[in-house]
N, C-alpha and C positions, 0 to 999 in steps of 0.2 A: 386467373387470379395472380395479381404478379407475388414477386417474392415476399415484400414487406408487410404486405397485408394476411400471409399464411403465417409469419414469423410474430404476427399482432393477435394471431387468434389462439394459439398455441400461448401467447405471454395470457392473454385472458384467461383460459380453459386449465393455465397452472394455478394462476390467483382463485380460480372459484373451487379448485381442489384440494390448494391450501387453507381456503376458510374452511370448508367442511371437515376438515380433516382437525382443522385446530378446533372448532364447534361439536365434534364428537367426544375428541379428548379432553375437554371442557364439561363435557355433559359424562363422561366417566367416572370424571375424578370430584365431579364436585356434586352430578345427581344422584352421589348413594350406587350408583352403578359400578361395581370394579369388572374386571377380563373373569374373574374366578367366579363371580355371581352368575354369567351367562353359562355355566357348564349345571350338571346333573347334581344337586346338594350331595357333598361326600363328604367322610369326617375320616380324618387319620388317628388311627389309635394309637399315642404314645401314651395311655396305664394298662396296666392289668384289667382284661374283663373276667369275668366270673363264669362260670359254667351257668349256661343256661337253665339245667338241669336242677341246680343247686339252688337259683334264682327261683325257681318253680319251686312251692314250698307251700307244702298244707298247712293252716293254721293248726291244726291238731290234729293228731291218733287218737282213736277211741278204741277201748280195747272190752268187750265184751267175754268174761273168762267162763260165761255160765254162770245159774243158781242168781242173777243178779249183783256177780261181782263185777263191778269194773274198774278200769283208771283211765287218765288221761295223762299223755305224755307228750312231750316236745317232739316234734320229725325227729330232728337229727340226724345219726346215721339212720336209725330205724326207718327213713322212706327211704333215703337214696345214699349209697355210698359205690366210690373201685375198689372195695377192700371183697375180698374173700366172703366174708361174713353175712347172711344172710340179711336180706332189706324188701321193704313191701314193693317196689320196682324192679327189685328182680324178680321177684314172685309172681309179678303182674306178665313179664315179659315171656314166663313159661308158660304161661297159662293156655290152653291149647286143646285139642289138633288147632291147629289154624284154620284150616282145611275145613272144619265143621262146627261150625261155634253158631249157637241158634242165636239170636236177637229178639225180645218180643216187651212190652211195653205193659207194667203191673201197673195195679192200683197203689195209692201209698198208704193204704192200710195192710198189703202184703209186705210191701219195702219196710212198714214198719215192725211185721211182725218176726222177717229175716231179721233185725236188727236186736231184737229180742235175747237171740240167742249165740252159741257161740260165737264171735264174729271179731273183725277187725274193719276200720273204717279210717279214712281219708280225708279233711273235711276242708274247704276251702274257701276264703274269702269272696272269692270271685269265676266267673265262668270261663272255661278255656275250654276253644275250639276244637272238638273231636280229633280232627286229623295233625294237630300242633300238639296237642297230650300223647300222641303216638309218639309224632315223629321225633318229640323233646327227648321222649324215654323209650327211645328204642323197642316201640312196641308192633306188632305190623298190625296195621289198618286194613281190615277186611272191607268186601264192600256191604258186607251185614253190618256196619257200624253207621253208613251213612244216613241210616232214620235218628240217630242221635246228633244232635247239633253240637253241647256243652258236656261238659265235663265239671261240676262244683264238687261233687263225691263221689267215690269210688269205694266199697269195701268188700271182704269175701267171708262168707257164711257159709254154717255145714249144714245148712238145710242145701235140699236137692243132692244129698250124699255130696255133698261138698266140689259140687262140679259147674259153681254156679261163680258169677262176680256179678256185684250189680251197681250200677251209676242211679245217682242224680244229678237232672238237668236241670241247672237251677235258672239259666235262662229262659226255658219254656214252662219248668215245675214239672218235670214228668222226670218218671223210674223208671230204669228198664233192669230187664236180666239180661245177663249174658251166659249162657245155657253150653257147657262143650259133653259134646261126647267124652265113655269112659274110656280110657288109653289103652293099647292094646298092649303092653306093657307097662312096666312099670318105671322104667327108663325111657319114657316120651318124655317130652319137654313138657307138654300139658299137664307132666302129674305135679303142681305147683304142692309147695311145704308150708302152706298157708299155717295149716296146724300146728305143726312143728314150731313155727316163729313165734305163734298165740302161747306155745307150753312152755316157751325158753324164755320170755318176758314174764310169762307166771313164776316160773322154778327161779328167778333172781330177787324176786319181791318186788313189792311195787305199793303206790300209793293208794289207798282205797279210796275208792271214789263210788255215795249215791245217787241214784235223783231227788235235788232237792224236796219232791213229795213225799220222800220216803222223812224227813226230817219234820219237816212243816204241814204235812199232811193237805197238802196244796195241788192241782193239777200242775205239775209241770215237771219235765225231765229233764231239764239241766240238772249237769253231774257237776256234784259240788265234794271234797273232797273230807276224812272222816278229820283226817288230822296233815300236817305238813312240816318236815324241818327244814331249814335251811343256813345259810351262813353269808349272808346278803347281808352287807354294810353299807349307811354313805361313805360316798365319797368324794374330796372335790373335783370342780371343773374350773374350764375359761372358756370363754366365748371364742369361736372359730378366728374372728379376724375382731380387730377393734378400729375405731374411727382415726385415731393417732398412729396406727400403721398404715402411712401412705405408702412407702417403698414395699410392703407384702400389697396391699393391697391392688398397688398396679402392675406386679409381677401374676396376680390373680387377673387383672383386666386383659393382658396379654395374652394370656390361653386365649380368651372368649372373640380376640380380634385379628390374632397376628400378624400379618404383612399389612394391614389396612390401620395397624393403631397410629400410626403418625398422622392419619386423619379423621382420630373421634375427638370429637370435645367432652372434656370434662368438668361437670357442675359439683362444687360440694357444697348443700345447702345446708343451713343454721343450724339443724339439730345434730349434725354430721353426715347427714347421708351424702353417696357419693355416688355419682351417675354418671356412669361413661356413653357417648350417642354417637351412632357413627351415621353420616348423613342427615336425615331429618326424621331419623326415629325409627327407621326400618332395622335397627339393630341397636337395642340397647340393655347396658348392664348397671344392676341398680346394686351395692353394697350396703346394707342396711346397719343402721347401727346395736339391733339386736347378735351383728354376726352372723347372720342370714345373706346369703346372696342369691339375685335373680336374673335370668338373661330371658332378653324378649327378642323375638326376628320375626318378622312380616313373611305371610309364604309365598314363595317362589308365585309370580302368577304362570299361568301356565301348566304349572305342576300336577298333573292329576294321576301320578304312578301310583297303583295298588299294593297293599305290604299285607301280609298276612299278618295274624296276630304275632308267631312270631318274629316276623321281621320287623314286626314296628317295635317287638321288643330288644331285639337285639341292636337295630338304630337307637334307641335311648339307652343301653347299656355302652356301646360303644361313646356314644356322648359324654357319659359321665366319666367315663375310665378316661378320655381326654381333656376334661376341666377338672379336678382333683380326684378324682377316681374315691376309690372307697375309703376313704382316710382323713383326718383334719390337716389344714395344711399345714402343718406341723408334724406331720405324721403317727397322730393316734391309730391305730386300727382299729377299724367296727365289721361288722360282718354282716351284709346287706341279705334282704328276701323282700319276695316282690307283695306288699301287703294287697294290693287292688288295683283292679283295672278296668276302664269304664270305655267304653265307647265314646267319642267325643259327639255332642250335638248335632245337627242339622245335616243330617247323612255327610257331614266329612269323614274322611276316609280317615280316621287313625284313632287314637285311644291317647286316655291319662293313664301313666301308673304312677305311683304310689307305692314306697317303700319304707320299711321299716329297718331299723339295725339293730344288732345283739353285742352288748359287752360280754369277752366270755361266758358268752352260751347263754344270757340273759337278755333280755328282749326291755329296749330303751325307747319308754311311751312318752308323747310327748304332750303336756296339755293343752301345749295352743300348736297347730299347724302341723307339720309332717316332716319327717327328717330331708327325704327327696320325693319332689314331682315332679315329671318331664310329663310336656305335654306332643306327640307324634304326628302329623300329618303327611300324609303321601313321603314317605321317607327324611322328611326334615322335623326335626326338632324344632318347634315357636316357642315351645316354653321350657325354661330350666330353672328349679330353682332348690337350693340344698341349705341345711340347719344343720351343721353339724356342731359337736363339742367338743372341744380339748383337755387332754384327761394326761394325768405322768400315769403310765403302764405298771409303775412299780407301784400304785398305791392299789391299783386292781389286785395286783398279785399278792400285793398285802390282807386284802380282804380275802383272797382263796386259803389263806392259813388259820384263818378263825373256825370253831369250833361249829357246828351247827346247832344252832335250839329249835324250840319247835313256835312255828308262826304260829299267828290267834287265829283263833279257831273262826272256819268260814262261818260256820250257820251263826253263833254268836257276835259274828261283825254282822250280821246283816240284823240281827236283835237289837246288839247295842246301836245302831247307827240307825235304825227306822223313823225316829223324825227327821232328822237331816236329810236323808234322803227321799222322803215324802215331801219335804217343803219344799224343794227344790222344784222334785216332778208338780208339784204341784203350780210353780212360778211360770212353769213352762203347759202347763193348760193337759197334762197325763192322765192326773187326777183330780178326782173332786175332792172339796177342804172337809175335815174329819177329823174331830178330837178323838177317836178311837182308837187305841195304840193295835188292837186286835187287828182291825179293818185297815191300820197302814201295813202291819206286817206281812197280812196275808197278800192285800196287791200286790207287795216290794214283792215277795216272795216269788207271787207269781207271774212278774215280769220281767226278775234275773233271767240273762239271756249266757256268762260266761262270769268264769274268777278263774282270777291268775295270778301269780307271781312274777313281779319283776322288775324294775325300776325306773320314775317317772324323772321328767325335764320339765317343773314348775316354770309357769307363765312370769312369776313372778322376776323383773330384773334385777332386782338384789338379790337374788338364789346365788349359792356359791355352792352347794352340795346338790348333790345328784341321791337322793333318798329312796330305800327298798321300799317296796309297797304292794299291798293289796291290791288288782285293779278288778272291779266290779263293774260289769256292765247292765243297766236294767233298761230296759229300751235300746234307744238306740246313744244313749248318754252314759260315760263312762265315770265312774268315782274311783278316788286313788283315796287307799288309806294308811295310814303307816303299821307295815309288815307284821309289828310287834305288840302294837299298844291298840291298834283299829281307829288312831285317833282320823277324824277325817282331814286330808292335807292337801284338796282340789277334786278338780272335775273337768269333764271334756266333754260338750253336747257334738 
């Protein structure tokens, strides 16, 4: 071959490897594809995450004193704290021999009847995985544990000479006990101070709480409370972000894209929503004009890594501690717990959670939607989306200087408010229609599921105040009443 014709194929074989080459970086930059997409989804954490441990958080302590006393109190430190001071996780963690601890599977007529008596109880919105409830809280996972799948409750009774703990599975609906040998001292780790924690929550006073049959004379054991003070005030708010903060707003669009934001587009449609897209929708951030914001990302194809429950939780903690982390972006503080966690549909591999936030130590309900939801698959986040509100700190700490009075009285909010709440259930197909004020009370009565104290976030867009409240639950439909007067102020199906 002589020379000009080796020197002509060489000129060719550059030209078709500069097409391809400029036809890649073309299809990079313009088909949604960047260099950082083809790697393993990973999230740098520039906020504060929260201890997992802390995230982990029972909806309520039941505290059984005997004789048919009880209360109900907030976790708090009481499940988990690093302080010195007794906590039911540390009590759980001595719990012992290790070495011999029986496993065996009761009726829940037994589980009911431990429940009965002296006792303390754990109680949780949602099911957590055997060996992630260990390893969360430092417990060691026997392999006697592996006939238990979930974890929803957990409490310990001095029935079986108080050597007993016992779980329910609220993913399967099964109780078990947990059975240890008697310590061969009395300085084994196994000799947990169950009792002890049960007498120093007694000897401080505490709220009476009975089952509301005991009031209404009604089948049902929600514990409903005799009397309640408190020192809950409204107080105002502002909405997280507003439509006429463009320069906040796209300082919030930046977290969700950063080296790639020079190539999303941005839509702000009529009513003011603002939609930032990066490609042709494989990643996009919606800022809503309630002050809500949501990010959506297509998953990875390909992607099919496995996450344990907690790893899929600690991927959407990390997630959030890097798009505004637990705060407004203005920097209110709230104090996040993990309200529920669901399994996602069609054997994908990850979960929704769902959280809730506490203003000083008060638990902030919200009537329409959830403060954060991230949604988890195989290690990447597809869904974000967070409601928070903006509050001045001083006006909270204003409200901790008020006196306490005493809220209206539970059973009589569930008295005074029984058509309201019958028409309702009734709108929604609960119950049958009935002029009988007797036959509404007694079903409301016996369909209360929970009452609490706390403070709700009204649907309503004119709301400027954040109002203390009653929240009642009868089914699976929540009513907010006002803390003081029982007038009714909302609802949440």
């Amino acid at each position: 071959m002589s020379k000009p014709n080796v020197i002509e194929n060489i000129k060719n074989i550059s030209l078709v490897v500069l097409f391809l080459t400029t036809v890649l970086l073309l299809y990079f930059f313009w088909g949604n594809i960047s260099f950082d997409g083809l790697k393993s989804p990973s999230i740098q954490v520039t906020g504060e995450v929260p201890e997992t441990a802390v995230i982990l958080r029972p909806e309520q302590i039941i505290l059984n004193f005997g004789a048919e006393n009880y209360t109900v109190v907030p976790p708090g430190e009481l499940w988990y704290n690093n302080k010195e001071t007794g906590s039911f996780v540390e009590e759980l963690v001595r719990f012992g021999p290790a070495e011999n601890i029986l496993v065996e599977e009761i009726t829940y007529e037994k589980y009911q009847q431990v429940k009965g008596i002296k006792s303390i109880w754990a109680s949780f919105n949602y099911a957590i995985p055997i060996s992630d409830f260990c390893s969360n809280f430092g417990i060691t996972k026997l392999q006697s544990y592996d006939v238990i799948e979930t974890v929803t409750e957990i409490g310990y009774s001095t029935a079986d000479r108080g050597n007993s703990l016992f779980i329910y599975d609220g993913k399967n609906r099964k109780q078990y006990r947990l059975l240890a040998e008697d310590p061969k001292d009395q300085d084994n780790k196994g000799n947990t101070k169950f009792p002890a924690l049960i007498d120093s929550i007694e000897a401080e006073g505490y709220n009476i709480y009975y089952p509301i049959s005991s009031y209404l004379g009604i089948a049902n054991d929600t514990l409903v409370p005799l009397s309640v003070e408190a020192n809950l005030r409204s107080f105002p708010f502002l909405q997280d972000t507003y439509s006429y903060q463009t320069e906040k707003i796209s300082v919030i669009a930046e977290k969700f894209f950063g080296g790639n934001f020079d190539f999303v587009r941005k839509i702000t449609e009529e009513n003011g929503t603002v939609i930032y897209m990066y490609g042709y929708g494989q990643n996009v951030l919606i800022v809503n004009t309630d002050g809500s914001v949501e990010y959506k990302e297509t998953q990875l194809s390909g992607n099919t890594m496995e996450q344990s429950f907690s790893g899929a939780l600690e991927t959407a903690l990390n997630f959030i501690a890097s798009h505004g982390a637990w705060e407004s972006f203005e920097g209110a503080k709230l104090t996040p717990h993990l309200k529920n966690a669901i399994p996602l549909p069609n054997n994908e591999k990850g979960y929704r959670f769902t959280f809730d936030i506490e203003i000083n130590g008060n638990r902030l309900y919200y009537e329409e939607g959830e403060p954060v939801t991230v949604d988890v698959i195989s290690g990447q986040v597809i869904y974000y989306k967070r409601h928070f509100i903006d509050f001045d700190q001083e006006d909270i700490e204003a409200v901790e200087t008020y006196t306490a009075e005493n809220a209206f009285s539970a059973v009589n909010l569930i008295a005074q408010n029984c058509k309201y709440i019958y028409s309702l259930l009734h709108q929604s197909g609960e119950v049958n229609e009935t002029s009988d004020l007797d036959v509404m009370l007694n079903e409301i009565a016996a369909l209360v599921k929970d009452m609490k104290i706390g403070y709700v976030k009204l649907a309503d867009k004119e709301a400027t105040e954040i109002p203390p409240v009653w929240v009642v639950t009868v089914n699976d439909t929540e009513f907010y009443f006002d803390l003081y007067t029982a007038d009714p102020i909302g609802y949440s199906e």
